[in-house]
C-alpha positions as CSV (number, residue, x, y, z in Angstrom):
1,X,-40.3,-6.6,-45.9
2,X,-36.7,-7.2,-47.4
3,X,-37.0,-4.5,-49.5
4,X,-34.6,-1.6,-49.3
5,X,-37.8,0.6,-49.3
6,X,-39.2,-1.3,-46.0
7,X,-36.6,0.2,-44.0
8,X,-35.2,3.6,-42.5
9,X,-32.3,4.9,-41.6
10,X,-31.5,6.1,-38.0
11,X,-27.8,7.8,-38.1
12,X,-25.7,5.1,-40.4
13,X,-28.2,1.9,-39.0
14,X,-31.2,0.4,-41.1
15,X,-33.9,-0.2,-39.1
16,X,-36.8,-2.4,-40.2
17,X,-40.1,-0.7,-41.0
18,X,-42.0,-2.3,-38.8
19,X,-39.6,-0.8,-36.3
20,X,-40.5,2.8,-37.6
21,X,-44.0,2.5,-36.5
22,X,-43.4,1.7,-33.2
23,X,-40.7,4.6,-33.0
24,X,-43.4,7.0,-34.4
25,X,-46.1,5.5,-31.7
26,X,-42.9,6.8,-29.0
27,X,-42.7,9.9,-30.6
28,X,-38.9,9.5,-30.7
29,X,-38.0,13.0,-32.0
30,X,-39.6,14.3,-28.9
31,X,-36.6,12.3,-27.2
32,X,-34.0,13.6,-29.8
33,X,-35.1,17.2,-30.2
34,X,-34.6,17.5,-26.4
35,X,-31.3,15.5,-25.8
36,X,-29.8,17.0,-29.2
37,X,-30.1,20.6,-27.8
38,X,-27.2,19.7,-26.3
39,X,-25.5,17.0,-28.0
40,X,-25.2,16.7,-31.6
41,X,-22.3,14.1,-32.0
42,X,-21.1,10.7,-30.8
43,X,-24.4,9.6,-29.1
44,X,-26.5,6.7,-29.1
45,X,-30.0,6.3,-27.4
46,X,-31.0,2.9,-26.4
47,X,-34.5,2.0,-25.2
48,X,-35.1,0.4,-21.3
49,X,-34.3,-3.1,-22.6
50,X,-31.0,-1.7,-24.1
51,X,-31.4,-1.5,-27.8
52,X,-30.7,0.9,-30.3
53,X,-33.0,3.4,-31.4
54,X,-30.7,5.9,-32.5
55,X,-27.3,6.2,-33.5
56,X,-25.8,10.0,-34.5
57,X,-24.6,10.5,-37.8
58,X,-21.6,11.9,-36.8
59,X,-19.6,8.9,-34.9
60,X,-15.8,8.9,-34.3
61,X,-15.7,5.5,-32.8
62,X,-17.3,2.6,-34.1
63,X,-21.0,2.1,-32.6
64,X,-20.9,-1.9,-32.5
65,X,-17.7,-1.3,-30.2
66,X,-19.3,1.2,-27.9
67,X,-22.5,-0.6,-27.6
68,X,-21.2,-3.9,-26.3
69,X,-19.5,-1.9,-24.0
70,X,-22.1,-0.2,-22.5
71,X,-23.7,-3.7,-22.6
72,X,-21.1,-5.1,-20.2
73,X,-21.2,-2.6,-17.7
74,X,-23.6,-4.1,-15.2
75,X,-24.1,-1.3,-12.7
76,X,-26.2,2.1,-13.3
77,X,-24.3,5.0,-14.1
78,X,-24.0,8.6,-14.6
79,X,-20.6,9.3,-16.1
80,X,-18.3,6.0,-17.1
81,X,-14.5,5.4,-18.3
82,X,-14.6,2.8,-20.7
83,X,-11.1,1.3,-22.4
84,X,-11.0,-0.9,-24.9
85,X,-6.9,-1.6,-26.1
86,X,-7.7,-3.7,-29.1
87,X,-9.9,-0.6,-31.0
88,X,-7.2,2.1,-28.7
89,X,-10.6,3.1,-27.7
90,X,-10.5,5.2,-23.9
91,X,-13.9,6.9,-23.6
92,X,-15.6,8.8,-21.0
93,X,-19.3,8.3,-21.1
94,X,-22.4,10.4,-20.6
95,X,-25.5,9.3,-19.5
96,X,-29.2,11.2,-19.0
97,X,-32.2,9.0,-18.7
98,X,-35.2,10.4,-20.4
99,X,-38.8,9.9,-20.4
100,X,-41.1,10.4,-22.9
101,X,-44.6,9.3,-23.2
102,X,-44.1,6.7,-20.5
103,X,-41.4,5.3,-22.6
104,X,-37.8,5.6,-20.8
105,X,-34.2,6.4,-23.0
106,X,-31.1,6.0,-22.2
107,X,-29.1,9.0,-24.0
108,X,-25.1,8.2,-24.3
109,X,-22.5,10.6,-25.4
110,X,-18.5,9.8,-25.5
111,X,-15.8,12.2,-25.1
112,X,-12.3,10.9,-26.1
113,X,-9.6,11.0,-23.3
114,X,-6.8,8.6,-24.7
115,X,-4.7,11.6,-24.1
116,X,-5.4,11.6,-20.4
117,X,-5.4,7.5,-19.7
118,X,-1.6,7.5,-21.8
119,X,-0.7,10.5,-19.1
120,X,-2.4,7.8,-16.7
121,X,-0.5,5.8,-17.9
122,X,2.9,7.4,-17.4
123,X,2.4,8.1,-14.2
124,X,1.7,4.8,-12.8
125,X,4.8,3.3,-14.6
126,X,7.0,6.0,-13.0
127,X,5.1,5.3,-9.4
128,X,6.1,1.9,-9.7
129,X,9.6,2.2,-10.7
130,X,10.6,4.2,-7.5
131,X,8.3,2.1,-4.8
132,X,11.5,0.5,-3.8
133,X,13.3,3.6,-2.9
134,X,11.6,4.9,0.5
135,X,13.8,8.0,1.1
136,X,14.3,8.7,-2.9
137,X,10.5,7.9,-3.7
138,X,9.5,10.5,-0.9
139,X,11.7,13.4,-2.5
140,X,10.4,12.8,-6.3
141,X,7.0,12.6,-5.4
142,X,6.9,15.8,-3.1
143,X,8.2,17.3,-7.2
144,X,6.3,15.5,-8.9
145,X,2.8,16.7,-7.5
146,X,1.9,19.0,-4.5
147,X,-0.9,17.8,-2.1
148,X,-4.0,17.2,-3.4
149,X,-6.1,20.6,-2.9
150,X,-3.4,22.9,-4.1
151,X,-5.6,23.6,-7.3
152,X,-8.2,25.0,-5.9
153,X,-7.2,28.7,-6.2
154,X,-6.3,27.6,-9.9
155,X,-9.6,26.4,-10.4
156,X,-11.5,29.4,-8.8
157,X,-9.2,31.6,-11.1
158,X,-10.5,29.9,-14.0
159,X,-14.1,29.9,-13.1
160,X,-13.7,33.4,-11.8
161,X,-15.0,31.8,-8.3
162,X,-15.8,33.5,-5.4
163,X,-15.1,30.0,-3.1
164,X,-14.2,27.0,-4.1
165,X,-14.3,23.6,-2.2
166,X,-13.0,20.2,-2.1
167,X,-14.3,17.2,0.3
168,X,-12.5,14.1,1.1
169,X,-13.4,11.3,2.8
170,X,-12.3,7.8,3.6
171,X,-14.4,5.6,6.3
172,X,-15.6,8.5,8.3
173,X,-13.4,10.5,8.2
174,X,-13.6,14.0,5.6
175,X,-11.1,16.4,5.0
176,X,-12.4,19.8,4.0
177,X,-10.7,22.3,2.0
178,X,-11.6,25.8,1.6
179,X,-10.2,28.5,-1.1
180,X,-11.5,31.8,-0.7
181,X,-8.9,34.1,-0.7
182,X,-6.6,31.8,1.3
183,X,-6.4,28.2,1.0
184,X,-7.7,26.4,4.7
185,X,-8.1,22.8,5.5
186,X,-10.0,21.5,8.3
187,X,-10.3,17.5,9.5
188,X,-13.9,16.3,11.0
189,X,-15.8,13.4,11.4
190,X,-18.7,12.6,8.9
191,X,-21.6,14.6,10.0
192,X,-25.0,15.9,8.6
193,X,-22.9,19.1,8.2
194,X,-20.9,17.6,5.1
195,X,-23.2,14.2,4.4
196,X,-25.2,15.8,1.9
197,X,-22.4,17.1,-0.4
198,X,-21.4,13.5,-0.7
199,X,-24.5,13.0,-2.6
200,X,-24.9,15.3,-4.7
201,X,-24.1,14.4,-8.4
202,X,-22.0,16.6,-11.1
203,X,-24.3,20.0,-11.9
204,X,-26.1,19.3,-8.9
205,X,-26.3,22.4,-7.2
206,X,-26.8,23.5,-3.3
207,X,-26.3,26.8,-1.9
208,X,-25.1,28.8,-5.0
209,X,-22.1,26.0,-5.1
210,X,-22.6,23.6,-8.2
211,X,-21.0,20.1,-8.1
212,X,-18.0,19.4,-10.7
213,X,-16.9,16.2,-9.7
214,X,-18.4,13.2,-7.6
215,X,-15.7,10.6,-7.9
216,X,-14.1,7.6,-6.2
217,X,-10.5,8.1,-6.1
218,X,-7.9,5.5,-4.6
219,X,-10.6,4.4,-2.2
220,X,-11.5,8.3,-1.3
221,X,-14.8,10.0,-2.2
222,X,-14.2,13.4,-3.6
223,X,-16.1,16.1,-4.0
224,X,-15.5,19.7,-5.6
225,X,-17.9,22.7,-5.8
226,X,-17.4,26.1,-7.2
227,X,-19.8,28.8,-6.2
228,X,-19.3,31.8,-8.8
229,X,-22.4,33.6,-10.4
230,X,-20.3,35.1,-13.4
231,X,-18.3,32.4,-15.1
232,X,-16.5,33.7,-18.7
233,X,-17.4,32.3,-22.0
234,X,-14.1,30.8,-22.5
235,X,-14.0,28.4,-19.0
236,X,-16.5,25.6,-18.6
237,X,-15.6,24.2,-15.5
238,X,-18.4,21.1,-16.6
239,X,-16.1,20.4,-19.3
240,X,-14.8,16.6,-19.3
241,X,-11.3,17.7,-19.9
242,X,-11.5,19.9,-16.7
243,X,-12.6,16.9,-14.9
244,X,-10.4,14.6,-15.8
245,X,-7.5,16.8,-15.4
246,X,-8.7,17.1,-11.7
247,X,-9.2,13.9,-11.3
248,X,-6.1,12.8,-12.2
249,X,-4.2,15.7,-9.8
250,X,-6.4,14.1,-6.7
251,X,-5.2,10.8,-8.1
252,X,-1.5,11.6,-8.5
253,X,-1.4,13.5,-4.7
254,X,-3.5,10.7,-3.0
255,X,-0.7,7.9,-4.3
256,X,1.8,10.8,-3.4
257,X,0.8,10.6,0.5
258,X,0.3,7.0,0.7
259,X,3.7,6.1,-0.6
260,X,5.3,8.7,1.6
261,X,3.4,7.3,4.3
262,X,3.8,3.5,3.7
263,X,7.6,4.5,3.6
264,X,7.5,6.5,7.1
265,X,5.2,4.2,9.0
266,X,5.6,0.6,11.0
267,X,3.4,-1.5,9.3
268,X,2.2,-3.5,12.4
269,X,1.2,-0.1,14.5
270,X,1.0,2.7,12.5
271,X,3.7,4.6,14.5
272,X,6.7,6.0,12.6
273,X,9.6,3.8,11.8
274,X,13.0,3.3,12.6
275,X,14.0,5.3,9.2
276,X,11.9,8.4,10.0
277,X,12.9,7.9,13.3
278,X,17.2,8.1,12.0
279,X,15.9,11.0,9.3
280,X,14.7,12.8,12.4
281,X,17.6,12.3,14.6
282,X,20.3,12.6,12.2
283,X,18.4,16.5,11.8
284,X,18.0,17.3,15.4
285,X,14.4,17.1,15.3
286,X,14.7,20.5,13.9
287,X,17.4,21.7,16.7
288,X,14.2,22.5,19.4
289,X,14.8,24.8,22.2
290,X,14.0,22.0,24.3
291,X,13.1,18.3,24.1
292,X,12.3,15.1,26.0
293,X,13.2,11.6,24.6
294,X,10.9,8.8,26.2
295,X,12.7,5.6,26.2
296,X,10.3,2.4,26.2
297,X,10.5,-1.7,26.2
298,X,7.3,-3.9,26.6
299,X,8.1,-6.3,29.1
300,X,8.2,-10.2,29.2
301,X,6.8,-10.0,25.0
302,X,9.5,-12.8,24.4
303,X,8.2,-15.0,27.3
304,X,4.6,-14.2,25.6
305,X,5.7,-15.3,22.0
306,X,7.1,-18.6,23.2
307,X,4.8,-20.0,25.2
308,X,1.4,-18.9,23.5
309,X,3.0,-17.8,19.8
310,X,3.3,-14.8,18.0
311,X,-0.6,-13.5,17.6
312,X,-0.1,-12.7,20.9
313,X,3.2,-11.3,20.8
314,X,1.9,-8.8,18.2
315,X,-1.3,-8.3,20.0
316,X,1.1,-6.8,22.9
317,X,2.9,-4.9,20.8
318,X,0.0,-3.2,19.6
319,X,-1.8,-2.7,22.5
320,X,1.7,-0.3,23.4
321,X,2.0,1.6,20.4
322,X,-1.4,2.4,20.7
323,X,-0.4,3.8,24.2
324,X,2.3,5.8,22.8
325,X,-0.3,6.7,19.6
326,X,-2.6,8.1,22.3
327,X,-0.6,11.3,23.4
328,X,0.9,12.2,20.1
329,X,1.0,15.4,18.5
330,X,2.8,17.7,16.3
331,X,4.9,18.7,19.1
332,X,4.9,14.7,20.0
333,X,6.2,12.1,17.8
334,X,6.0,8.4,18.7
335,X,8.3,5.7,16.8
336,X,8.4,1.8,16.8
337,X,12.2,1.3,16.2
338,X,12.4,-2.5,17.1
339,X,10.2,-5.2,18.1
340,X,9.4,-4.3,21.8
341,X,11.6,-1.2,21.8
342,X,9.5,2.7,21.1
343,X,10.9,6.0,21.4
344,X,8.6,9.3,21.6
345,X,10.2,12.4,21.2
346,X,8.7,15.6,22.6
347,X,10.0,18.7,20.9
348,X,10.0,22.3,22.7
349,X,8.2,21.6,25.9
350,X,9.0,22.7,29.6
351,X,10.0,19.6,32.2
352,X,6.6,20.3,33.9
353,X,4.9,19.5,30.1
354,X,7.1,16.6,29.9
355,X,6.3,15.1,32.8
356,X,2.4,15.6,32.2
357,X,3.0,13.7,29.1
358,X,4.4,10.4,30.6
359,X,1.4,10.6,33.1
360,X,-1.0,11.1,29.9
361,X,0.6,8.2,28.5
362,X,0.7,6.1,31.9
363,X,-3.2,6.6,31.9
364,X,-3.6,5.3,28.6
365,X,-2.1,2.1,29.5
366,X,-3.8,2.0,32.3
367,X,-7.1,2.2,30.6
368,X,-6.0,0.1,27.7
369,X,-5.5,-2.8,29.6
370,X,-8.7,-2.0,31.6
371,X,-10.5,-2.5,28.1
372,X,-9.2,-5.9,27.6
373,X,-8.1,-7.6,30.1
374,X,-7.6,-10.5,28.4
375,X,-3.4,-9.7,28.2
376,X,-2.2,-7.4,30.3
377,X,0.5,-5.0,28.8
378,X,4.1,-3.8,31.5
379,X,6.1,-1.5,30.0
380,X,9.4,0.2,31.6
381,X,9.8,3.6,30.6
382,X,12.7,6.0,30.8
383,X,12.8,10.3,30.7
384,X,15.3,12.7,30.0
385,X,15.0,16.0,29.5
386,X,17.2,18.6,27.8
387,X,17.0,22.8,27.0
388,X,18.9,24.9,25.6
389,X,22.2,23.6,24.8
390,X,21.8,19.8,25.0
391,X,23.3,16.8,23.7
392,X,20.7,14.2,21.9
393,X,22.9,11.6,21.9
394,X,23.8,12.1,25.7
395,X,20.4,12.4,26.4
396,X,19.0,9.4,24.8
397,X,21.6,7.0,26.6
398,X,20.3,8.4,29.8
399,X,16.7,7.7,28.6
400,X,17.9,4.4,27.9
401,X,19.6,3.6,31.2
402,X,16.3,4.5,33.1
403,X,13.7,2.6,31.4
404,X,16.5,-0.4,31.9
405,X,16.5,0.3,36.0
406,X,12.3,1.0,36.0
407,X,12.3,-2.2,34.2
408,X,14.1,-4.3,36.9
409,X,11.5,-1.9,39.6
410,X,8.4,-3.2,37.5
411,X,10.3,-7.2,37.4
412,X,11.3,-7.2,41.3
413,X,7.2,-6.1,41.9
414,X,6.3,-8.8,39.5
415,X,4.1,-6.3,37.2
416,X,5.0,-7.3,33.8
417,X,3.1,-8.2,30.5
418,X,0.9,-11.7,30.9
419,X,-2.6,-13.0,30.1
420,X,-5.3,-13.5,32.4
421,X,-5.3,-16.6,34.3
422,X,-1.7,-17.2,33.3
423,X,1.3,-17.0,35.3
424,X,4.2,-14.5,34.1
């Protein structure tokens, strides 16, 4: 049985000869005539219990390596990145289950994208190295990479696509993006409308649109379909370069708009900041025909700090940013520029608009503090208005000089922030 004659060879492994009659009774080249159809290099088949049946001939990484790799990964898979930095190993990995004569195979083929993790690579290093620079971060990343679905008519240019589109989704929340002779993008809840795209895997296909990528990305599932009946010889749109290249573009614009947001927004209540909020200013708000600055301070939040401590204190200050939040728009900007202290700027509206916007945001409070009546949330609010030719400046200091005289109305009627069952 130690003979070199008891044994076989399967690629560049011996396998005993015992072995070889149980691979006959599985009829193994069953397996390998249909898998290699397709694949004829860098490609392993294990059995159900993981081990080695057959290893290709034609390898250009080492197969111990790959197989304890595969090994470790835990979780079932179709498509895998594996990196390994001592053998400069960065793989993409292939999987199709097979079944044959009740017997089930797990076929693995490896694609090398080294080229694609070093660009990864890069990329990261010079994401990092401007994350302190809010204003100077937000210019180089608007060069370094356009939003996220601006490769779609690229894409249905190479595929010679009639449509093309891209799903993106965090919590419930999906964006859609549609090229077909114009690039549109619509925002929706998750519904049965888009649900089942999310499941379909890459080469799926659903209503003459086949499925490229099915990936995770920075905490967003993405999806992208072509739908194209013709594609030329020379594009392959299944091709793991394609995908990664995609891949990495989502990757790159998704990091783009979160750091351009983490720099614009208030941490604490997801309203703009003070610095978008000078950015802004300092540019007119875009020199509007008209505008309305809304001048706001929560009242009493010191009182509430002091005496029951700063959870509270923030729970106040949320509960009126999320008043303000309630009536913005893109004509409507709401921004958290102190601790208590919020300005919302309304940009070409008439005073008859203006006005229905502080009752819009009155009855949010209202209702907010209806909700949870736990702590009750007073805040003084000033208006001014301005069209045509106006003075910001001007107009903010009046803004500020009426919420300070509503502010002493609300105190002298003894309405001001508190929680239940405690006196103000």
């Amino acid at each position: 049985m130690n003979s070199r004659n008891d044994k076989i060879s399967a690629g560049d492994r011996d396998l005993p000869a015992t072995f070889m009659k149980r691979t006959i009774q599985m009829d193994i080249i069953n397996v390998l005539q249909k898998y290699r159809e397709t694949e004829e290099k860098n490609l392993i088949i294990t059995n159900a219990a993981g081990e080695p049946v057959y290893v290709s001939k034609k390898m250009d990484f080492p197969a111990e390596v790959v197989l304890s790799k595969i090994n470790d990964v835990t979780d079932n898979f179709d498509e895998q990145e594996i990196f390994d930095k001592d053998q400069d190993l960065f793989l993409n990995i292939r999987k199709s289950v097979i079944t044959d004569g009740g017997e089930t195979y797990n076929c693995y083929s490896f694609t090398d994208v080294r080229e694609y993790a070093l660009l990864i690579k890069d990329v990261s290093s010079y994401n990092l190295s401007v994350s302190n620079m809010s204003k100077f971060q937000t210019t180089i990343m608007k060069k370094l990479s356009m939003s996220y679905d601006t490769f779609l008519p690229g894409l249905a240019d190479y595929c010679s696509a009639e449509e093309v589109m891209m799903f993106i989704k965090k919590d419930d929340k999906v964006i859609r993006s549609t090229y077909k002779q114009k690039l549109t993008r619509t925002n929706a809840e998750l519904s049965g409308e888009y649900a089942h795209f999310f499941d379909m895997k890459r080469g799926d296909s659903y209503d003459g649109f086949t499925c490229i990528l099915n990936s995770r990305i920075q905490e967003h599932d993405c999806v992208v379909l072509v739908k194209t009946s013709d594609i030329p010889e020379t594009s392959d749109p299944m091709d793991a370069s394609i995908h990664n290249v995609i891949r990495l573009f989502i990757e790159n614009s998704i990091l783009r708009d979160h750091i351009i947001y983490e720099s614009e927004h208030d941490k604490l209540t997801g309203l703009y900041n003070k610095g978008k909020y000078m950015e802004l200013r300092n540019n007119g708000f875009g020199r509007p025909g008209s505008i309305a600055i809304y001048n706001f301070d929560v009242n009493n939040l010191k009182h509430i700090n002091d005496s029951y401590g700063h959870e509270y204190g923030d729970a106040l200050i949320i509960k009126a940013a999320k008043s303000i939040a309630s009536v913005t728009s893109d004509k409507v900007l709401g921004f958290r520029i102190g601790g208590d202290e919020y300005v919302m700027v309304a940009v070409n509206v008439s005073r008859e608009e203006a006005e229905i916007i502080h009752a819009q945001w009155q009855a949010s409070l209202d209702r907010l503090n209806d909700l949870d009546k736990s702590l009750f949330c007073s805040m003084a609010c000033g208006i001014s208005y301005g069209s045509g030719e106006y003075d910001y400046n001007e107009l903010y200091a009046q803004s500020d000089k009426l919420m300070y005289e509503n502010k002493k109305a609300l105190k002298e009627k003894g309405i001001t922030s508190h929680l239940t069952g405690q006196t103000a």
